[in-house]
C-alpha angles and dihedrals in degrees: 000000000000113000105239138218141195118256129226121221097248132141117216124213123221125227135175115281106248119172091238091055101040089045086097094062102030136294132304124216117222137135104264108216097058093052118063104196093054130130115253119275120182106243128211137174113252147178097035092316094307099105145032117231117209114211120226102341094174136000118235102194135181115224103156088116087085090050112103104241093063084222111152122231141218136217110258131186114201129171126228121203096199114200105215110257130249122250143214123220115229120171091339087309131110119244131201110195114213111226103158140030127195144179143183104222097201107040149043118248116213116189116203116199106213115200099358109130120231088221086047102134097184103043133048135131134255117215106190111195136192133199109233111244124227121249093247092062096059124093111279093225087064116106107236120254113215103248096250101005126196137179086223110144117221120256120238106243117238116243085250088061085049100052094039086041089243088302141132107267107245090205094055134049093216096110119121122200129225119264097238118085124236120275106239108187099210089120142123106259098256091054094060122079122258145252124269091249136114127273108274095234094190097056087051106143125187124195123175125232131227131217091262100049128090123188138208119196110215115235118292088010107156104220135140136278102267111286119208124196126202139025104315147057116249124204120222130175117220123205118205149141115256127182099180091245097130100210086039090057104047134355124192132206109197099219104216123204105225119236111290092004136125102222138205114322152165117242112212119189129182113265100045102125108104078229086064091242121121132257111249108205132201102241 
């Protein structure tokens, strides 16, 4: 059952996805030379001078070593058919209420639109991202939640781990690591995994997508289910790591409107295309 957690009223802006606004919260994948606010790739000529290559435009990185089941994971590649959201109206402008939060506190999360336009006027995508909060900053009377929990019941340990300590034997060469590979943390800070903390509501933050544009979550980002706006339904296909470890794989917060108030929500005005056109939203 999702953890949950009290909403402020608070309306949320959107503004265009940019690499240098959305580094906080993980990567976006775009061509660079056809989007001016974007973070620096390296950039080389490939296949016999007919293409660019753009170097490392996202990291996809496994860190399930630090869950608590130990459980290794592998690479998988789903596709999403995502129905366009319905909207409110609020002062001639479409809302989008926020009623759930989730991560994926090992691994990254990359969304691929597939045949959406970049000049498409009617349809684009919301991703709607949250800071994790430290533990210090949540309400004392709030039971506290493991950082990566798991109902994982312990192994009895063999009379040979007992006897190495659980350890490699230094006078045999019969050790196998573990599959995952270990977690270095010279990243940059979206691409580390999170704290075990709630999702901060009042640094919420919302940008739109364009046809062209690509995103990765970092690790333990809090961030929507993915919102589309328009008529139709977009495809996108989405690149993780999974270990089949249901509360390691994703974790959900349930975000409640308190009685008599308004609750979390998107503002979108029209106009908010990066192309200038308005959003029309299925209503």
């Amino acid at each position: 059952m999702p953890l949950s957690t009290m909403a402020p009223s608070r309306t949320i802006p959107v503004q265009p996805l940019t690499g240098t606004a959305f580094q906080d919260f993980g990567e976006v994948i775009e061509d660079p030379a056809t989007h001016d606010d974007t973070l620096s790739f390296n950039t080389i000529e490939a296949n016999q001078g007919s293409a660019r290559k753009v170097l490392d435009v996202t990291h996809l990185r496994n860190h399930y070593g630090l869950s608590q089941s130990k459980k290794p994971a592998s690479p998988t590649v789903n596709m999403f058919v995502c129905k366009p959201r319905s909207l409110a109206q609020q002062d001639g402008n479409g809302v989008f209420p926020v009623k759930i939060l989730e991560r994926h506190p090992f691994t990254p999360q990359t969304f691929v639109p597939m045949g959406l336009d970049r000049n498409d006027k009617e349809t684009a995508y919301l991703v709607i991202v949250a800071p994790t909060l430290p533990l210090s900053q949540r309400a004392k009377d709030e039971a506290p939640v493991p950082p990566y929990p798991t109902e994982q019941a312990k192994r009895k340990l063999s009379l040979r781990e007992r006897l190495l300590g659980s350890r490699p034997n230094p006078f045999t060469n019969d050790f196998v690591p573990t599959t995952t590979p270990p977690v270095t943390f010279d990243l940059s800070s979206s691409q580390r995994p999170k704290g075990p903390g709630l999702p901060d509501l009042s640094k919420v933050q919302a940008f739109i997508a364009r046809g062209d544009q690509a995103v990765t979550y970092g690790p333990g980002t809090w961030h929507a289910p993915m919102v589309v706006l328009g008529q139709r339904p977009v495809e996108f296909v989405v690149m993780q790591f999974a270990n089949g470890v249901g509360i390691e794989d994703c974790q959900e917060v349930d975000i409640i409107t308190p009685e008599g108030g308004q609750g979390l929500s998107v503002v979108i005005e029209d106009g908010a295309l990066s192309a200038g056109a308005p959003v029309k939203a299925k209503l």
